[in-house]
C-alpha positions in Angstrom: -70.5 49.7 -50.5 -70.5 51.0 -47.2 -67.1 50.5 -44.9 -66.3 47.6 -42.9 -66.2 49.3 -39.2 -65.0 47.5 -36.4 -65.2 49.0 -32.9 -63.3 47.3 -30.4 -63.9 47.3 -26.8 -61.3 46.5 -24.2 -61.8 46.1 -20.4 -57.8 47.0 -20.1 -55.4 50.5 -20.3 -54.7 49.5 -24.2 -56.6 47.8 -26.8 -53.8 44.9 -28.2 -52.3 46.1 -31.2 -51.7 42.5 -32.1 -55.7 42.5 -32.8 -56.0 45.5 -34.3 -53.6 44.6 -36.9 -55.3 41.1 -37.6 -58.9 42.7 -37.4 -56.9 45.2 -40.5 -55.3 42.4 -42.0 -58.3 40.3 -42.4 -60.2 43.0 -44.2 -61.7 45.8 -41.8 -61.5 49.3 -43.3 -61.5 50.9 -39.8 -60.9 49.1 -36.4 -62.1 51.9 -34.0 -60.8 50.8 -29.7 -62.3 52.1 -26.5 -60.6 51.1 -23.2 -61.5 50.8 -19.8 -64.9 49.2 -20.9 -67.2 48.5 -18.6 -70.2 45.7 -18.4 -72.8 48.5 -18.2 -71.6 50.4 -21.1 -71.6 47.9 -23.2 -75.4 47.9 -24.4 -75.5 52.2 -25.0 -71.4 51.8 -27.4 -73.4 48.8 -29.3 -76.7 50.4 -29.9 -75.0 54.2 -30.6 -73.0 51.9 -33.4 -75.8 50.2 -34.8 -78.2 53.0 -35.2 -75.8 54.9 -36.6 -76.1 53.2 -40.0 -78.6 51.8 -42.3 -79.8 48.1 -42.0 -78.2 47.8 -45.2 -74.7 48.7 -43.2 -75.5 47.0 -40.3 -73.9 43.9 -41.3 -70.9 46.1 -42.2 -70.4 46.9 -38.6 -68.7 44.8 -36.2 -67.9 44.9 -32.5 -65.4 42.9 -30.7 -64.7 42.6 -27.4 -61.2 42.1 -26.0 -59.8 42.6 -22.2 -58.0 40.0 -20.2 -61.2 37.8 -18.7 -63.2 35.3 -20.7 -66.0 35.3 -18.1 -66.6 39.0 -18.5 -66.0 39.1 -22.2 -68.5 36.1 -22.4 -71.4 38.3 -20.2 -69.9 41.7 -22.4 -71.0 39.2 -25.5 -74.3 38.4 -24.1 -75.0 42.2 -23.3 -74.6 43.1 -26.3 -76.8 40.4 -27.9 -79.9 41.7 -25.9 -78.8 44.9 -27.2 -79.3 44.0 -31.0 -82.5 44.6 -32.7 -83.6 44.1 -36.1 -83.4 44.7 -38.7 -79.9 46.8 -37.2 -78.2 43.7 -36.0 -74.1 43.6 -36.2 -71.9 41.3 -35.9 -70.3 40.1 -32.4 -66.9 38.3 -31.9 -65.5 38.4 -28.6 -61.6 36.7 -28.0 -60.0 38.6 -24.9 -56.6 38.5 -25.2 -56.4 36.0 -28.0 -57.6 33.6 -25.4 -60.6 31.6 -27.5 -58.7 31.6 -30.5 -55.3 30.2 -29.0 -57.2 27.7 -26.7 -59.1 26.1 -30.1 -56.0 26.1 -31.8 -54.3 24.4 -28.8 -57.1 22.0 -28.6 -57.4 21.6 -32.0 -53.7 20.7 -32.6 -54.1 18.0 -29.4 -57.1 16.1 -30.9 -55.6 16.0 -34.0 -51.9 14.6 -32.9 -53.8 11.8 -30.5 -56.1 11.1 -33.1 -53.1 10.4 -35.9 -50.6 9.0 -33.7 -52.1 7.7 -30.4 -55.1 6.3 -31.9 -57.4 8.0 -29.6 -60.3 10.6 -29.1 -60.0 13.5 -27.0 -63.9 12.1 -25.3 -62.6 10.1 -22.4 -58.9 11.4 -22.5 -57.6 12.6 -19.4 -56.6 15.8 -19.5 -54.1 17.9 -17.1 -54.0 22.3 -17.6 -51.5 24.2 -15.9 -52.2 27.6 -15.8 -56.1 27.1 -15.9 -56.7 30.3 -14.2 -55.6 32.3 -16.7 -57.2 33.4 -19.4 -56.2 30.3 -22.1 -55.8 27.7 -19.6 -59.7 28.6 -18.6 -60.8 28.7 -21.7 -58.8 25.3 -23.0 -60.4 23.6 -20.3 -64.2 24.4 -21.1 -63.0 22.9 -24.7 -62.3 20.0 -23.6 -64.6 19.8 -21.0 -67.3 20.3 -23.8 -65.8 17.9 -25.7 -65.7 14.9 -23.2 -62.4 15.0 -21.8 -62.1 14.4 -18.3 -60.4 17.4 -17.0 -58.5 18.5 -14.0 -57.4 22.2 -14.0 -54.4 23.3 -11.5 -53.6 26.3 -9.7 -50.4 27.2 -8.4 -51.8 29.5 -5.2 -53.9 26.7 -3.1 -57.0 24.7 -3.8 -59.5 27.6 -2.6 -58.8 29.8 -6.1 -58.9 27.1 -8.3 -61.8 25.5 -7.0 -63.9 28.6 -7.1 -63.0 28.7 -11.1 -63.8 25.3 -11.2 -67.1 25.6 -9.7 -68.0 28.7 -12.0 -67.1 26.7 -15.2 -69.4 23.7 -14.0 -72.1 25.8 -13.5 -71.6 28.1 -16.3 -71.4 25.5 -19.1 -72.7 22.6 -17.5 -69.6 20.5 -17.4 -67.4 18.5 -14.8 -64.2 20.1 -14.0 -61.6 19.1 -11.2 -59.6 21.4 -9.1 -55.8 20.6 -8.2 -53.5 22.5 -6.2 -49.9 22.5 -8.0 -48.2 24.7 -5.2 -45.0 22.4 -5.2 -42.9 21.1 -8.3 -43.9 17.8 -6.3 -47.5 18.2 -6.8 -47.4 19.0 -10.4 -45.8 16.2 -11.1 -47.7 14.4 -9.2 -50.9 15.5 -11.1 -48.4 14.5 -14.8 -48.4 11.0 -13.7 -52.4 10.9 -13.1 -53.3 12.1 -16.8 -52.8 11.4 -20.3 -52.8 15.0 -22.0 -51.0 18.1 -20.2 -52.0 21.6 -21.5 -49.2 24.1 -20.6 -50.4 27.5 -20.3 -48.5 29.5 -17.6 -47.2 32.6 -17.9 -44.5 33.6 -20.6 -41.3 32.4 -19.4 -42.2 29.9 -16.9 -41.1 26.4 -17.0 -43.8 24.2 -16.0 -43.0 20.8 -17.0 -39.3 19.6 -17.0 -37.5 16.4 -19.0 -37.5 14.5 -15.6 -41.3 15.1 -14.9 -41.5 14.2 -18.3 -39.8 10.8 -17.9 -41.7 10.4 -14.4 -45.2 10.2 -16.6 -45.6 7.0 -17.8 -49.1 7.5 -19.5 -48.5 10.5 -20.8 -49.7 10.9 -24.4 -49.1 14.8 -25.3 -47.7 18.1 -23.7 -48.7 21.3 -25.0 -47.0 24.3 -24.5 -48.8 28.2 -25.6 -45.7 29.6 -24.2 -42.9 30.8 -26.5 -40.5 32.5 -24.2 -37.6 31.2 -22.5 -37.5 29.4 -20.9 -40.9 27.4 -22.7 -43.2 25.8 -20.5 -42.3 22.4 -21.7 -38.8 21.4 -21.9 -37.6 19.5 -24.5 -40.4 20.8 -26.7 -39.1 22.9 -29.2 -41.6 25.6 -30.9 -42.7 24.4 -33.8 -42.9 20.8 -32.5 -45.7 19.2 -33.7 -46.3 15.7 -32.4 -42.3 15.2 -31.7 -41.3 12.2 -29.2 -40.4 14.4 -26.0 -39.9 11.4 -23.7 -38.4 7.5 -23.5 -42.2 6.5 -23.0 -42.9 8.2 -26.2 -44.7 11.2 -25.0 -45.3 13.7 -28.0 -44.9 17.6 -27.5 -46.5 20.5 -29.5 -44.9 23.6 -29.1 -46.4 26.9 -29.4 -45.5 28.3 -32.6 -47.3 24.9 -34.4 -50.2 26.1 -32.2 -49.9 30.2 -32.9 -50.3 29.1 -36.9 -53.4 27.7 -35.8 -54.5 30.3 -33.3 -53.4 33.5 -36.1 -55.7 31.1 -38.8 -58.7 31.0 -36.3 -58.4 34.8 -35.2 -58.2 36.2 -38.5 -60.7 33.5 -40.3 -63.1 34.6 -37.7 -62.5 38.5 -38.4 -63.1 37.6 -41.9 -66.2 35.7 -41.5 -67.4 38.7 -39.6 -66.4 41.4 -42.2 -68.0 39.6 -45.4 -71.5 37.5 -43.9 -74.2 38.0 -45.3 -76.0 37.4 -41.7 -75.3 38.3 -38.2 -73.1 36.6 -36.2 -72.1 36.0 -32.9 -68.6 34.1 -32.4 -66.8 33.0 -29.0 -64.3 30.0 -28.4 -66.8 27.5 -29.7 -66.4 29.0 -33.5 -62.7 29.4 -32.5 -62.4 26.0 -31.5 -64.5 24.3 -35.1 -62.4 26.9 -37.4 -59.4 25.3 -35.8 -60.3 21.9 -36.2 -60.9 22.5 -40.2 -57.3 24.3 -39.9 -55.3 21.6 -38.6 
């Protein structure tokens, strides 16, 4: 049987070692990276791979494409489809920086807590995400979004970046998403009171939410936290939390080692889906997103 090559492309210096070693781990014979990948170049690495080998290898031959920005990893992913042509087709998995694995799992892990313990559906919930314009927090928020929740996503630098994100997510996926400034502690908890769910997803170290904005939030139903570095985004909610009471109005955190067993489950079930199908396939957060429902 011919070898399970996957070439990875990375917009960034370095290709992450974390997914080279789960693209190994999952069953890949060779994980191949290129950096400093460009949109353009995308369509000549992808064609020079798959004519390369036979259409009996073709479906041997992956490529996925990393980076740190889920809108240009999403148009590398649709290059690269209108690159394929039968009967040479590969198979296409794109997850920069871990992002569309760890948001499903994040997701995932919140639906599945409200649904157990608070009796409800993420469709209608309203859902708070700090951090939404990074690379998680965006792609958390199209989840849920997609899903039905009514979501507000908050930037930390003025309204004027967030609501140009916001405006590219509407019109990209044909959702409604709300812009919020969270500039001042004030203002963030502010936006805590107004919603039911708050999806933490700052940068590694930062505390976002503390116990007294926490207590301040009356409705709240869950926190989630992605970060696992002190100090965590949520405090109070420890890492492996997993629908714990965080708060005297019985608020429940998830931490983000309860979510990482999800997101490590969704990244390398996906890499494995890719190395051993029978068909091409083309995966982004939506796959990442259903494989981590069936995990949790």
């Amino acid at each position: 049987m011919a070898k399970a090559i996957l070439h990875m492309l990375s917009t960034l210096k370095h290709m992450s070692p974390f997914d080279v070693n789960m693209a190994l781990d999952a069953g890949y014979d060779a994980a191949i990276p290129y950096t400093n990948v460009t949109l353009d170049e995308v369509t000549a690495l992808v064609q020079d791979a798959m004519f390369s080998r036979a259409p009996s290898a073709a479906l041997r031959t992956g490529i996925f494409f990393a980076g740190r920005d889920a809108v240009l990893a999403l148009d590398m992913l649709e290059a690269a489809k209108k690159a394929l042509l039968k009967p040479f087709e590969v198979s296409l998995f794109a997850d920069p920086y871990g992002s569309f694995t760890t948001a499903g799992a994040m997701v995932a892990c919140v639906e599945k807590i409200l649904r157990d313990k608070k009796q409800r559906e993420l469709k209608g919930a309203k859902v708070v995400i700090y951090g939404a314009t990074g690379v998680v927090g965006y792609s958390a928020a199209v989840i849920s979004a997609l899903e039905g929740a009514q979501v507000t996503i908050v930037g930390y630098s003025g309204l004027e970046r967030v609501a140009k994100l916001a405006d590219e997510m509407c019109k990209r996926f044909d959702i409604k998403v709300t812009p919020a400034d969270g500039s001042t502690p004030e203002q963030v908890r502010a936006l805590l009171t107004e919603n039911e769910i708050a999806l933490c997803a700052a940068r590694a170290g930062v505390q976002v939410l503390s116990k007294d904005d926490l207590e301040a939030a009356k409705n709240l139903l869950i926190a989630a936290d992605v970060n696992a570095v002190p100090p965590l985004g949520v405090e109070g909610c420890g890492l492996h939390d997993n629908g714990v009471v965080i708060s005297s109005h019985g608020a429940l955190g998830i931490g983000a080692l309860a979510i990482g067993n999800i997101k490590y489950g969704a990244e390398s079930g996906l890499f494995k889906q890719m190395a051993a199908s029978d068909k091409p396939l083309c995966l982004d957060f939506r796959h990442a997103f259903a494989l981590a429902r069936d995990l949790v």
